[in-house]
C-alpha positions, -999 to +999 in steps of 0.1 A: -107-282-765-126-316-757-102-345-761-072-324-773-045-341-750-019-338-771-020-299-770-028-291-733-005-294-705-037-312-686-064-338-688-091-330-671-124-343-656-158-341-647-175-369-630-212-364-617-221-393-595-260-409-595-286-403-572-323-397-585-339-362-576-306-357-557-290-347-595-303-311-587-272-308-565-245-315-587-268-293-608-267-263-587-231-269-580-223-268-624-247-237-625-219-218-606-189-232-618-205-226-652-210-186-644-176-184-629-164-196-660-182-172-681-166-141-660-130-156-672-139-162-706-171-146-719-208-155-717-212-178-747-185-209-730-200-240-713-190-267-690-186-289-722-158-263-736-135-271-707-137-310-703-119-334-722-140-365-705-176-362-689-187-390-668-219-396-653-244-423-638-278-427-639-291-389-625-250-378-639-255-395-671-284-371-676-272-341-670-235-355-687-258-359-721-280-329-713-247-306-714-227-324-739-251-334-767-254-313-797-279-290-805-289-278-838-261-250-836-239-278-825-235-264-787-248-282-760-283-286-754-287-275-724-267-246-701-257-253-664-281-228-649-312-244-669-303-279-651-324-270-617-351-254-637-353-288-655-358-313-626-380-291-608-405-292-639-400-328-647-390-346-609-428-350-600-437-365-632-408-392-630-412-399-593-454-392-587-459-387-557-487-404-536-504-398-499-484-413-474-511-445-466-513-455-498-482-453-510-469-475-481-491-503-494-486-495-531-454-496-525-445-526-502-471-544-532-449-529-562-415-546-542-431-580-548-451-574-577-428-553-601-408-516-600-421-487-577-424-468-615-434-474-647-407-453-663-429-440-690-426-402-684-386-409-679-383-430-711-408-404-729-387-373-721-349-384-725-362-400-761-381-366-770-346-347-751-318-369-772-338-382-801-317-403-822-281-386-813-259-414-807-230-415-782-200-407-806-217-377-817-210-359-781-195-326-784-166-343-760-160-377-745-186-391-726-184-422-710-216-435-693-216-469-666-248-492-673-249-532-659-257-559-683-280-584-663-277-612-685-240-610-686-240-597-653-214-574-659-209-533-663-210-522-697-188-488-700-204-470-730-178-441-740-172-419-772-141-435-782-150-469-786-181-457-799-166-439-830-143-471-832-173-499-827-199-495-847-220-520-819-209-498-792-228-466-805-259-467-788-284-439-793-276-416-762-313-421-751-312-457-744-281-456-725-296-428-703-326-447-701-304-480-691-282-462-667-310-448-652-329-482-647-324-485-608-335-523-595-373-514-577-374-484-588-373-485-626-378-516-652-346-526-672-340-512-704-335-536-736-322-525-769-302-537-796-272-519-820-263-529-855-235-521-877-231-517-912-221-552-922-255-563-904-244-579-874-264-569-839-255-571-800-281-574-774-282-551-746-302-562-712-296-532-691-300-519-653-289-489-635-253-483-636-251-470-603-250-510-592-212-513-606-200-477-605-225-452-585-193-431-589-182-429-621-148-411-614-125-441-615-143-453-649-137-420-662-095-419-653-093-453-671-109-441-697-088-415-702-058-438-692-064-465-718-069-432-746-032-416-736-020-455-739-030-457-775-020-423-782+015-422-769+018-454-790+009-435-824+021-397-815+059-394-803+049-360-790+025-370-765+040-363-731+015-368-703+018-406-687-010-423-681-024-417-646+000-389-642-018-369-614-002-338-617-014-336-653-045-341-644-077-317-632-104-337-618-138-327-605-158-351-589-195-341-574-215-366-554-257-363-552-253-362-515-252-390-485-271-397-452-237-404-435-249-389-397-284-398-404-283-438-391-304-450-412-299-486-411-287-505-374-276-540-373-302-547-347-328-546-373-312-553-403-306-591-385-341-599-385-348-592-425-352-615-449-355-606-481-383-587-486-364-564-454-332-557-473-350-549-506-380-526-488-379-512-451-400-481-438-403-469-474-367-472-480-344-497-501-312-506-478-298-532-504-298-503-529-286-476-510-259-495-493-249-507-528-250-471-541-231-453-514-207-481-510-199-476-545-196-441-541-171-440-515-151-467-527-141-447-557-134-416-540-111-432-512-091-449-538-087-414-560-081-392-531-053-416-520-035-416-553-037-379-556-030-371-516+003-399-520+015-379-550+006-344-534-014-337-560-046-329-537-053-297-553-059-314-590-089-333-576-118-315-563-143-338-548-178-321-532-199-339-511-222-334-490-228-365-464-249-346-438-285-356-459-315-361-434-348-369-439-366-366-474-336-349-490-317-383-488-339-399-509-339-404-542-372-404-554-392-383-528-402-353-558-425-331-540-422-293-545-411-287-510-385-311-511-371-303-544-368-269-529-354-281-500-324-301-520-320-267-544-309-254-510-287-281-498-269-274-533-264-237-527-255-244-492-228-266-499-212-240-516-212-220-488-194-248-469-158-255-461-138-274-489-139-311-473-117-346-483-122-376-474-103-385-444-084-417-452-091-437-419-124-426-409-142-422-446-156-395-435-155-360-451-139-332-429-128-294-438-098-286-446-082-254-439-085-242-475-114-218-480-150-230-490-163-253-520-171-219-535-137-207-535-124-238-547-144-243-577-136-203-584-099-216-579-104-247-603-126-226-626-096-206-633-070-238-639-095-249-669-098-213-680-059-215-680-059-245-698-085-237-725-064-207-734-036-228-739-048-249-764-070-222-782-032-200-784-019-207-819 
């Protein structure tokens, strides 16, 4: 099905937003759409066989590669439902954990000295994971924000310009390793790609969550610029670009501290720079960056599919209500990972929310729970697959 836009009557979406250890919530969320989808259409489909474009950032970049990369059998590597199972064995090696004293001082050092990790384990395990698959060998189009520091701008790796571009066909593994490289947490990633004719490009990259923490947008320009090209070379293409109503779109965020006040202006006026980059074991630059991002994206999206009533084609889940350790990103002990395995099954359980337009925050809608609207959704890709699987 992946990428077959000519056949379908829809495009459709999955955009999985970055946030750290907070990826087991999007996780848990896929793991249910995934066995929803295997009731409609038999236990051997995955997310991958419904998609035409995956999109993810650092944490979503993983699990985008993780469910779309090919293995030996050429189906994905991994299953939905094996995604929690996967971050609870490997979180606490990523993010070690330390007690609470010396961490403080360990950490407040590491802010001036260098990253809060060494990125080893992480850099180990997506290299042993992806090997030397590179992005155009995806079982569907993938497209992956990183940040180029030295060019200081975002660098949008994607399948098609990868199977176009020989110097845009990265191994997988070091753009998962680059999009993953969050400022004070992680070091930068460097890597270079050659083609065939012997000319190179440099890559100097950091996490992509600093451009695009939300990778939805990205993704619908993607797709935009592909139905562009196509309905330039193929008379019979009928879907316009940005056409909502020919679109399926689902969006799932790692989770926000919206009601948790954080941050206050009272303090945040006496920090120089050390304050804004490390503050009571928290980095405000980075999180404002990242959630900004975030909700920047989905503001914009939900008013382009709310003013063309459309709503129902974009599924959004969110959860803004984090408190505590489940807000952060890198805080990998067993009882917290626990904790955020919950917050994922919870948030099925939850009313469907959108964004309100004026407020920013999310509110429910009279419309069921998340649950019942990914069942709902689940049943518009199964819909869809059929289609272009009928002769």
């Amino acid at each position: 099905m992946a990428a077959d836009f000519g056949k379908g009557k829809m495009v459709t979406i999955l955009s999985i937003d970055g946030g750290g250890i907070r990826g087991i919530i999007p996780g848990t969320i896929l793991a249910f759409l995934e066995s929803k989808l295997q009731e409609l259409d038999g236990p051997d489909v995955r997310i991958v066989d419904y998609f035409d474009v995956m999109a993810g950032t650092s944490t979503g970049a993983l699990v985008t590669s993780m469910l779309s990369a090919p293995n030996e059998n050429n189906r994905p590597l991994y299953a939905a439902k094996d995604l929690t199972k996967f971050y609870l064995e490997h979180a606490p090696k990523i993010f070690p954990q330390r007690n609470h004293l010396l961490s403080s001082v360990v950490n407040l050092f590491g802010k001036v000295m260098g990253p809060k990790y060494d990125g080893k384990y992480l850099r180990s395990l997506i290299n042993e994971l992806l090997g030397d698959l590179t992005i155009k060998q995806t079982l569907t189009h993938v497209v992956i924000p990183t940040f180029d520091i030295k060019l200081l701008q975002p660098v949008i790796f994607n399948t098609i310009e990868a199977r176009w571009k020989e110097l845009q066909n990265p191994r997988l593994a070091d753009v998962c390793i680059s999009t993953s490289a969050a400022p004070t947490f992680f070091p930068g990633h460097e890597f270079q790609t050659k083609d065939s004719r012997g000319n190179t490009r440099n890559f100097d990259m950091v996490d992509g969550g600093v451009a695009a923490n939300n990778p939805t947008l990205a993704a619908i320009t993607h797709v935009t610029k592909e139905i562009s090209l196509l309905r330039r070379t193929m008379e019979f293409m009928k879907i316009k670009p940005m056409e909502t109503r020919r679109m399926l779109v689902l969006s799932l965020g790692t989770g926000a501290p919206k009601n948790d006040s954080k941050y206050c202006v009272s303090k945040s006026s006496k920090w120089g720079m050390l304050g804004w980059v490390y503050s009571n074991g928290a980095t405000p630059i980075v999180d404002i960056f990242s959630d900004a991002s975030s909700d920047m994206v989905d503001y914009h999206i939900s008013s382009i599919f709310q003013s063309t009533y459309c709503d129902k084609h974009y599924l959004r889940i969110q959860d803004d209500t984090l408190t505590g350790d489940v807000s952060s990103v890198d805080i990998a002990t067993k009882d917290n990972l626990q904790k955020l395995v919950n917050v994922g099954e919870n948030l099925l359980k939850k009313p469907l929310s959108r964004v309100n337009l004026e407020s920013g925050k999310f509110e429910p809608v009279d419309e069921g729970t998340n649950e019942e609207a990914l069942f709902e959704f689940a049943k518009m890709l199964s819909e869809e697959r059929k289609l272009r699987l009928s002769p």
